[in-house]
N, C-alpha and C positions, 0 to 999 in steps of 0.2 A: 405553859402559856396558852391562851385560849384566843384564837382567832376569828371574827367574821369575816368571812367572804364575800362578799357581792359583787358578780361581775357585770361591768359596764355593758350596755348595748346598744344598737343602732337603733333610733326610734321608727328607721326607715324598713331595717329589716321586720319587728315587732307586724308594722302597717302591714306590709307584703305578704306576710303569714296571714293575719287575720283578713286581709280583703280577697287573698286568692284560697285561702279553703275555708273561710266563712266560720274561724274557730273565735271564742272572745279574746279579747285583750290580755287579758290575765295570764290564758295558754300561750298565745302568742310570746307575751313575753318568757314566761318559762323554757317552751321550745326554743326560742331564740339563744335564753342564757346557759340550757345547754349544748347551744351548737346543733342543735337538730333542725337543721334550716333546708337540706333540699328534699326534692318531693319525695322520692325513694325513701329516704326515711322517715317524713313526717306521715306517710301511706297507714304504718303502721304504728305509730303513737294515734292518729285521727281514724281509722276504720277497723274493724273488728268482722268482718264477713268473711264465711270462708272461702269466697270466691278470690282473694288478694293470697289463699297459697300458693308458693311454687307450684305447678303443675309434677306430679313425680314419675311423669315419663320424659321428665330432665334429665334424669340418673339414664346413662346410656345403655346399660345392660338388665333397666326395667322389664321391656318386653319377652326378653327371657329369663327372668324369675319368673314375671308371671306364667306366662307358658310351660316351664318347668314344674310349678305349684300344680297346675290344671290339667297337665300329664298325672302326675301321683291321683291328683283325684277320680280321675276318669278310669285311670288303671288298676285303684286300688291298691296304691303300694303304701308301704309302712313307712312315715315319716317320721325322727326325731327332731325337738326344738332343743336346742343347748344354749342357756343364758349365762349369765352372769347372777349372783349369791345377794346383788345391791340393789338398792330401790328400783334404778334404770333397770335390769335384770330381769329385776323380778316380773314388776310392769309391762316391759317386753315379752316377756314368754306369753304372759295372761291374754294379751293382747291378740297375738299370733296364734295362741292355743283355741281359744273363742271362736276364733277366723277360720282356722283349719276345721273344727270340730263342724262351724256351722256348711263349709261347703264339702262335708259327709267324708274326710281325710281320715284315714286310720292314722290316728299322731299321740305318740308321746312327746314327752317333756321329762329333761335333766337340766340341774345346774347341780354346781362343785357346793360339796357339800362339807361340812364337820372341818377338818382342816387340808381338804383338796384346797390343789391351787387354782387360779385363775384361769381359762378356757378351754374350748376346745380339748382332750385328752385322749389319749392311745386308748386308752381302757375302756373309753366310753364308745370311740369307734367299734371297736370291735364285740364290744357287747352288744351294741345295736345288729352286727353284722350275725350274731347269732343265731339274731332272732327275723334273720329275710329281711334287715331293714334295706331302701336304696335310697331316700334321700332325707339328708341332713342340713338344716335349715339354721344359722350360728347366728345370737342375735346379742349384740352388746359384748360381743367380742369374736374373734376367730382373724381379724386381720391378720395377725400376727403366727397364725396354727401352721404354719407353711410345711411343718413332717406329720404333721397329722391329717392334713385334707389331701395329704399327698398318698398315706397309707389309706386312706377311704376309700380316695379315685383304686387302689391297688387292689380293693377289694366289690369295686364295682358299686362305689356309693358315692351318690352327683351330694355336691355339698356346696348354699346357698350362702353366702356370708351378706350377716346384715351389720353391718358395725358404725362405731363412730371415729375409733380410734385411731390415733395416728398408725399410717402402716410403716413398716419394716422399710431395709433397701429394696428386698424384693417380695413382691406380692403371690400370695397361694395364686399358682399358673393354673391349676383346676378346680377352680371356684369359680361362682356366679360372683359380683362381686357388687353390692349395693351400699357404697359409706362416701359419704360428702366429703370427706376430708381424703380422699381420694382422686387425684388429679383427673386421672381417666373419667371418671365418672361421670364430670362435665356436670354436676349440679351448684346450681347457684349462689347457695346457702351452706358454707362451710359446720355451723356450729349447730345441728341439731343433735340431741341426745339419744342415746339406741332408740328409748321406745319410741322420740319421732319420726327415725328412719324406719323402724316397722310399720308405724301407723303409713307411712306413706306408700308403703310394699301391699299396706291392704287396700288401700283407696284406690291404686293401680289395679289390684284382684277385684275390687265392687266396678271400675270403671269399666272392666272385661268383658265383663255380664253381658253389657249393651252394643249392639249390634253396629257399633260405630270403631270399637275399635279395632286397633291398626288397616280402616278403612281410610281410603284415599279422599280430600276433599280439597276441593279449591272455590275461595272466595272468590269472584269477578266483579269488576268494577269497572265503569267507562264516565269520565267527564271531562265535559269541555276545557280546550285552554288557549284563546287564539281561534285562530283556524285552524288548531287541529286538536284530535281529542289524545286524552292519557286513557292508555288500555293499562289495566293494574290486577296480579292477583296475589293469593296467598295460599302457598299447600300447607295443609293442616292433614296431620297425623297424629289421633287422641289428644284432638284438643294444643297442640301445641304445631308450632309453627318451624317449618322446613325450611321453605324456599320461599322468595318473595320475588313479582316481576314488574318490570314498569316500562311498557313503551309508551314514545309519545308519536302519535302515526297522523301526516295529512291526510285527508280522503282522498282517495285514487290516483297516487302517487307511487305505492306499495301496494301488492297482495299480501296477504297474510300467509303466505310460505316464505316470503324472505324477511317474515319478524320471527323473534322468538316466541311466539307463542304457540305455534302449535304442536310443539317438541314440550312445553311445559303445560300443555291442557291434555294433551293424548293420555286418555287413560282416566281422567279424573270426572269424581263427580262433580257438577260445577251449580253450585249456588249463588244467585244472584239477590240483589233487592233495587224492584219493583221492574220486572221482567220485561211487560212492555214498553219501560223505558229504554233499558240497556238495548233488547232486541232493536229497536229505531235507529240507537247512534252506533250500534254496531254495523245495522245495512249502510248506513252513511258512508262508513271508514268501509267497507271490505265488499259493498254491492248485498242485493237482495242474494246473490247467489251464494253464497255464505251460509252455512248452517249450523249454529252453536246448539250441543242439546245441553239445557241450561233449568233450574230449577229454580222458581220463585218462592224463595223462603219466608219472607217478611211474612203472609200469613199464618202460617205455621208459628212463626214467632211472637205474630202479636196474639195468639191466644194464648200462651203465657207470658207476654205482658203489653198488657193491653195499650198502657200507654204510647206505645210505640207504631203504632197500626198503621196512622197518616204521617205519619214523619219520614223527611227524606235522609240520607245519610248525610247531605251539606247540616242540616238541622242538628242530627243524632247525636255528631262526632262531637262537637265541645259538651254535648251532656254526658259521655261519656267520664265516671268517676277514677277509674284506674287510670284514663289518660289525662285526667288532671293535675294527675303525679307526676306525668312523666317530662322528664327532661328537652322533648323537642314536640312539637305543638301536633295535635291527635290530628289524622289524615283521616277522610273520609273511609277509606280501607282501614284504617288502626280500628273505627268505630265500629267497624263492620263485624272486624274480628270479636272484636269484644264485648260485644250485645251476643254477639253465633254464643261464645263461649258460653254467658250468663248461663245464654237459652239453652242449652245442651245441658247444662250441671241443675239448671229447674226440672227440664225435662226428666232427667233421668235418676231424681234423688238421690245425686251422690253424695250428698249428708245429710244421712238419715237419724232419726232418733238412735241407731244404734252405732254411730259416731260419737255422739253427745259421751256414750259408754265408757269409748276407746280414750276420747279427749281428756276425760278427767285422769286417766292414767296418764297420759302421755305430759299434761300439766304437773302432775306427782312428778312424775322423773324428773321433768325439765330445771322442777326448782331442787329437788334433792343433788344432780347431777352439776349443779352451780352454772346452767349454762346462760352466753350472752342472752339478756332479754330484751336485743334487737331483733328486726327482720321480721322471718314471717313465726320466730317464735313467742312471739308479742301473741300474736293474732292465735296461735294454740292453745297457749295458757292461758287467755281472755277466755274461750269458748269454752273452759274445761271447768274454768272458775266459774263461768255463768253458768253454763249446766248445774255446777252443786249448787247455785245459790237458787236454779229455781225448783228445786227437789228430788230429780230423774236422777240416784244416784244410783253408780253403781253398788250391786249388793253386798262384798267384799267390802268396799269402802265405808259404806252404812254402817256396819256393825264398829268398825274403828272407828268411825266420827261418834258414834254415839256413845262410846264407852270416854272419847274424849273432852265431850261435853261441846260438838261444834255443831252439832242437828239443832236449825231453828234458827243460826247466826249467821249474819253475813261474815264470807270468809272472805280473806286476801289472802295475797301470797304470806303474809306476817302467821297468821296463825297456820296455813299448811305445812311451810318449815317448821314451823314449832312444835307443831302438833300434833302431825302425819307422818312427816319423811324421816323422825328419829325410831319412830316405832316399825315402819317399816326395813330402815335398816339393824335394828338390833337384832331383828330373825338372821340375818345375815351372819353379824358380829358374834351373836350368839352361836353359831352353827347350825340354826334348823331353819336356813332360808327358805326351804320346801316347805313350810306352814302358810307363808306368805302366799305364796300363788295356791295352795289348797285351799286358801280363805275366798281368794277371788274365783277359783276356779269350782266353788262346792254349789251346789242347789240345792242342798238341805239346812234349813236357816239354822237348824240345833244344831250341827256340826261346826257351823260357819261362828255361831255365836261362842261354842268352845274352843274352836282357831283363834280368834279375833281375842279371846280371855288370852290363853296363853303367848300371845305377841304382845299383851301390853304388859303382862308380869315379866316378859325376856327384857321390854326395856326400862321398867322398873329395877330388874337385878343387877343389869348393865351400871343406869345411874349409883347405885349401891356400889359395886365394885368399882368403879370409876370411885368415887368418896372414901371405899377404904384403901387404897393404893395411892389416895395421892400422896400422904405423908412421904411415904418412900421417895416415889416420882420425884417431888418437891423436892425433896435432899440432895438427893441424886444431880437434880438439876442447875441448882444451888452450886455444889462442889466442881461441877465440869464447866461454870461459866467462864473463871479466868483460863480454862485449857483453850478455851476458843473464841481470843481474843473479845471476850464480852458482847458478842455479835450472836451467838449460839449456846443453846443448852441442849443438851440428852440425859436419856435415863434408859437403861437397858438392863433387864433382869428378868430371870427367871418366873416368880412371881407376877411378872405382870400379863394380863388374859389378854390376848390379841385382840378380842372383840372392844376395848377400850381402851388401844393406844391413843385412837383418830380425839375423842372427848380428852385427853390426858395431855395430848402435845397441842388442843384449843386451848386449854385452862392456863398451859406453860406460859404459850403465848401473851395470855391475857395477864400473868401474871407477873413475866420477867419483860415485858416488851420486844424480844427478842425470837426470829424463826427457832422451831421447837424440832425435836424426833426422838418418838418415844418408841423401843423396840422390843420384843416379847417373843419368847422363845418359845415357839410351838412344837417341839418335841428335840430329841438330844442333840440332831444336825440340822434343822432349818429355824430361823428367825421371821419378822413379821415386822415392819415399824410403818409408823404415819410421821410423815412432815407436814406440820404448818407451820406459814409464812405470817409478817407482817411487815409496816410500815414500807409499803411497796416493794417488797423484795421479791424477784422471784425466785425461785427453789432451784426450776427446771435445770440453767448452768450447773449446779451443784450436785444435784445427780446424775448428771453424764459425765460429770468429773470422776462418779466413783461408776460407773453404769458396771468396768470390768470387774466387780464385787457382789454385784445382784446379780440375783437368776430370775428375776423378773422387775422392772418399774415402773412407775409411769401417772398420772395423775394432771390437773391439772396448776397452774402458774403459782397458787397460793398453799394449793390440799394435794400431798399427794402419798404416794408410799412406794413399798418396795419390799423383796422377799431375798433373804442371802443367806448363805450356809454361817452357822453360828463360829464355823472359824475365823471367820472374817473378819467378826463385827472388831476386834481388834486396830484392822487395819483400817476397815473405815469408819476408825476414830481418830486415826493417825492423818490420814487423808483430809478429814473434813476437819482438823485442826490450820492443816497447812493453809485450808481454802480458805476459813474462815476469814484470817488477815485480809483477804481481797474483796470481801463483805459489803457492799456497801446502799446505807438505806438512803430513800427518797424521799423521807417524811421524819422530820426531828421527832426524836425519844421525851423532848420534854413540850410537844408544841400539840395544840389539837386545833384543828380546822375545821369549821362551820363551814360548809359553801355553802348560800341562802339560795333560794330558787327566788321570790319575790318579797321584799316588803311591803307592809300593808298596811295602812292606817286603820283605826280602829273602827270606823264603822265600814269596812271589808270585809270585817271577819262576822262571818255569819255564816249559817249551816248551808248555806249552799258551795262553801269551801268543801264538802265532801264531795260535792260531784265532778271537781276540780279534779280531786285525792282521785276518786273512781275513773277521770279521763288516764290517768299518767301509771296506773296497774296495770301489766304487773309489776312490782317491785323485786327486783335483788340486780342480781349483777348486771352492770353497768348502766344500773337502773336504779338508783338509790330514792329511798323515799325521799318526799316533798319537802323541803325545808322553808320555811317560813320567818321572815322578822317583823318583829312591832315596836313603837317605841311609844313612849309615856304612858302605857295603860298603870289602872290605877289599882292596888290590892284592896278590895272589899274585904274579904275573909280567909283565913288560913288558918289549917288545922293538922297535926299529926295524925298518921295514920300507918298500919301497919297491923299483923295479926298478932304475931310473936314477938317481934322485934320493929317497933314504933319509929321507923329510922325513912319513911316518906312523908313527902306534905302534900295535900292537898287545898291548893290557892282558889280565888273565887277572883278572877280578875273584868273590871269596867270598861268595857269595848264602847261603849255610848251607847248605844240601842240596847246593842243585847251584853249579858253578862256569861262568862265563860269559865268554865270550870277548868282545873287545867294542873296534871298532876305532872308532881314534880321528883324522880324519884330521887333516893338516898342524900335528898336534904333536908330532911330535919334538922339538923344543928345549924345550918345556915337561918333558921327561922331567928329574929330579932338579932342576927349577931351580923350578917349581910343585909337585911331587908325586913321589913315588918308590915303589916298592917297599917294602910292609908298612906305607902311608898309610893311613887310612880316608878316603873321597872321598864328596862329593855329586855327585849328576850326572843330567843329562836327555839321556833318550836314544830311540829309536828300538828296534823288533826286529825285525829282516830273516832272510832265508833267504841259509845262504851251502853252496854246490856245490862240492863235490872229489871227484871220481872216480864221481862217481854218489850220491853219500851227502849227503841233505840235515841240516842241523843249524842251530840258532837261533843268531843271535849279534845282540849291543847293537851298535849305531850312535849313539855319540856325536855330541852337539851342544855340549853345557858342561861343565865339569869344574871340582870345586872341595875341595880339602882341609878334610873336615869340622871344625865347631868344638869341639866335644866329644873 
């Protein structure tokens, strides 16, 4: 059974949205219908600048990564980067390796190769320690290396962890330790993917450069209130904020030895705006005899941005854009703060064109790695997207877009999943994920362009092996249903190449409606399997039900996997038979649900619905494309189409002004037997960009279709 959904809304919330961040009505109500209503999150659906990232000397043991990094370089010592074999992985090392290489780092690069396991390794430590290495740098895993960075420290090697991953009960005790999912770490933003926790380790290394950081700075501010004034400041430490003060002082009532302020000014530099001001109402409150040494910043500031020059901070603070977001009304010190900051990140180019680089990598992972595309990783994969779409690609990436036919096209995240993040992980899958980062990491284009060949042939051979094993698969899958209570299927056999369980237990899914786990025996005693989930299930409980049978697991809520000695796999099938019976989905087996974002009457629909489409990218998790309803448009023209197999239609439907093309896939038989030519249709659909000879134009992308009742 097929569902529309439309949720109700407040026409008062809709208003609220559109009059306080000045978005149309349309968005409004989108944002509204899906719950995206306070500022914090609508910051990031409405702005795209990279001044709205977290700050990454959040992470509380930034300053000493960095400083550990800028030791090795200064001193010359031999660094390893150790990734992970996956997109995230891969992209991370690239990323790191770039960085290290450009601030003159003697650094190599490994990741687990052929059928090594997953991180950090004994073998690997000490093979670096062979060769005089002292620091090791883990990115996109290593939380979890706790006797490995433990034998490093043993051999006198500092070892930096960059990860995402959930850690352990206890955390490697000699490690730098840089991962959001890390309680300690005190960063804002749980769900970034390795390569954005590196990206954020470099932006800390480029913020270093400048002679501002870990310098001491305080904002000061004095305004009236009453008869007496508010003395106010802010200690800033790279850019983020320590300590805040607020006294409210009569005039000569009090010195300024029995306020607290000169316990929290001793020592700092102190930036003011509009100097002869402040100096006036300070002698006011504390006598001419008083001496603040104080620095008039506002000029400094208004020559990168001009606008600001004559303006007072009463004035500044409501134009201030981040504190539009924010949940309690911008103070005149909030604005203070947040113009300094702008001016600092103009001033000192900390995204630079060779950000643009890193971003589209850290974009790759983010959507290969399935993560939330809330917060500030909205605003990463925008920047990484808009970089490729205005040409500045990186050169790695060039050669794969080109061989996949995406140089020239505006991209979303719909064709980089599709198009990019499989081929990059087949290097993986395959066993030669070191082709991957030799692609990105090569500066000679002939090499690069015979990298780039043989990573699209690894995931051409993949899909082939994938195709000739499902027979099996399928059978297999088929026969173990009723073992597990009709909620699960498996297939575990020799035969099957671990580099395409993860495509093998999708296809199950898609095929039996049921969570899948397809497992592959990578040599006489260890196994390999993927789980996917569906119809909201999550996985996670069910592998910690079997966790004391894997020797390694993890993944996330929907995708995930795990590694177990081939004696086992017996028992956890015995196991996850038991579990099975406790199984239980959130989404009927025979029901599909349409949620609709907005209905639309027919003269709404018109191509500036793409720029809608382009506000609400990027698309995937927890981010689903645009959903769209109409009702009575009318069919002009319909026609089959298809290459091989004539089994899509392509409709011409009458919006009134304009006419819209609008394809419908795998119904052709539904032509004249549901619907015909000169019908009036309901229908929920999609609005994509479709490419023919260089000429872009809109068209619908059907989901449902239903002959109006009227």
């Amino acid at each position: 059974m097929k569902i529309w959904e439309k949720k109700e809304i407040a026409r008062e919330v809709v208003k609220e949205i559109h009059d306080t961040y000045g978005c149309d009505t349309l968005t409004a109500s989108i944002l509204a219908r899906r719950n995206i209503t306070s500022g914090s999150e609508l910051l990031y659906f409405l702005e795209e600048d990279s001044r709205y990232l977290h700050n990454p000397f959040n992470f509380a043991a930034m300053e000493d990564a960095v400083d550990r990094i800028y030791d090795a370089a200064e001193e010359g010592e031999k660094v390893l980067i150790f990734g992970d074999r996956d997109a995230d992985g891969i992209t991370s090392t690239t990323i790191l390796c770039e960085t290290f290489r450009e601030m003159g780092i003697d650094v190599t690069w490994r990741i687990p190769r052929g059928d090594e396991s997953y991180g950090l390794s004994i073998e690997a430590v000490d093979d670096f320690a062979a060769k005089d290495g002292t620091l090791i740098v883990t990115v996109d895993c290593g939380i979890t290396n706790n006797e490995e960075i433990a034998h490093a420290a043993g051999l006198g090697i500092d070892v930096i962890v960059i990860d995402h991953h959930l850690p352990g009960e206890e955390l490697p005790g000699q490690a730098i330790i840089i991962n959001p999912k890390v309680s300690s770490c005190q960063y804002p933003f749980a769900h970034l993917c390795g390569c954005g926790v590196a990206y954020k380790v470099i932006s800390a290394l480029r913020f270093a450069r400048n002679e501002l950081y870990k310098q001491q700075i305080c904002l000061l501010n004095v305004r009236p209130i009453n008869d007496a004034y508010i003395v106010e400041g802010i200690k800033i430490v790279n850019l983020r904020e320590i300590e805040r003060i607020s006294e409210t002082v009569v005039p000569g009532l009090v010195s300024i030895s029995q306020t607290r302020l000169l316990p929290f000014l001793t020592g700092q530099q102190i930036f003011v705006w509009d100097e002869p001001l402040q100096r006036k109402q300070l002698a006011k409150i504390f006598g001419s005899g008083v001496e603040f040494n104080m620095l008039d910043i506002r000029p400094e500031i208004a020559k990168i941005i001009p606008s600001v020059a004559n303006m007072s901070l009463l004035r500044l603070a409501p134009l201030s854009t981040i504190g539009k977001y924010s949940n309690k009304s911008s103070s005149e010190l909030d604005g203070f703060f947040n113009i300094f900051v702008t001016f600092v990140l103009k001033k000192i180019s900390l995204y630079s064109p060779r950000d643009e680089q890193d971003l589209q990598l850290v974009m790759l992972a983010t959507l290969a790695d399935l993560m939330p595309l809330v917060d500030e990783n909205r605003i990463l994969v925008r920047l990484g997207l808009n970089s490729l779409n205005k040409g500045k690609i990186h050169s790695g990436l060039q050669e794969l877009m080109a061989r996949q036919g995406l140089l020239g096209k505006h991209l979303g995240t719909y064709e980089i999943a599709w198009n990019l993040t499989p081929v990059l992980n087949a290097a993986g899958r395959m066993g030669k994920p070191e082709l991957a980062i030799e692609l990105f990491l090569e500066p000679d284009s002939e090499k690069r362009s015979r990298l780039a060949d043989q990573l699209v042939q690894f995931n051409k051979d993949r899909r082939q092996l994938g195709l000739d094993l499902w027979p099996l698969v399928e059978q297999q899958a088929y026969e173990s249903l009723p073992a597990f209570n009709g909620n699960l299927v498996i297939a575990s056999d020799a035969k099957i190449h671990r580099g395409v369980t993860g495509i093998l237990a999708t296809k199950l899914v898609q095929h039996f409606n049921v969570p899948a786990i397809v497992i592959s025996h990578i040599d006489d005693q260890t196994a390999s399997g993927s789980v996917r989930s569906t119809r909201g299930y999550d996985v996670t409980p069910l592998l910690e039900a079997c966790s004391d049978l894997f020797i390694k697991h993890g993944g996330h809520n929907y995708a995930a996997g795990f590694s177990l000695n081939i004696s086992n796999i017996e028992a956890l099938r015995q196991r996850i038979a038991q579990y099975s019976a406790t199984i239980e989905f959130t989404e009927s087996a025979d029901e599909e649900k349409f949620i609709i974002d907005a209905e639309l009457p027919g003269a709404y629909i018109t191509g500036d619905l793409l720029k809608i489409v382009d506000r609400f990218e990027p698309y995937g998790e927890n981010n689903p494309q645009l959903l769209f309803m109409a009702k009575g448009l009318k069919i002009i023209d319909a026609s089959i189409m298809g290459k091989t197999d004539a089994k899509h239609l392509k409709l011409t439907l009458d919006c009134g002004k304009h006419k819209w093309p609008a394809l419908y896939w795998n119904a052709a038989d539904k032509l004249k037997r549901d619907f015909d030519i000169g019908d009036k249709i309901d229908l929920v659909f999609q609005v994509g960009r479709n490419t023919y000879n260089g000429v872009e134009t809109a068209q619908m992308v059907v989901s449902d279709l239903k002959k109006s009742e009227n």
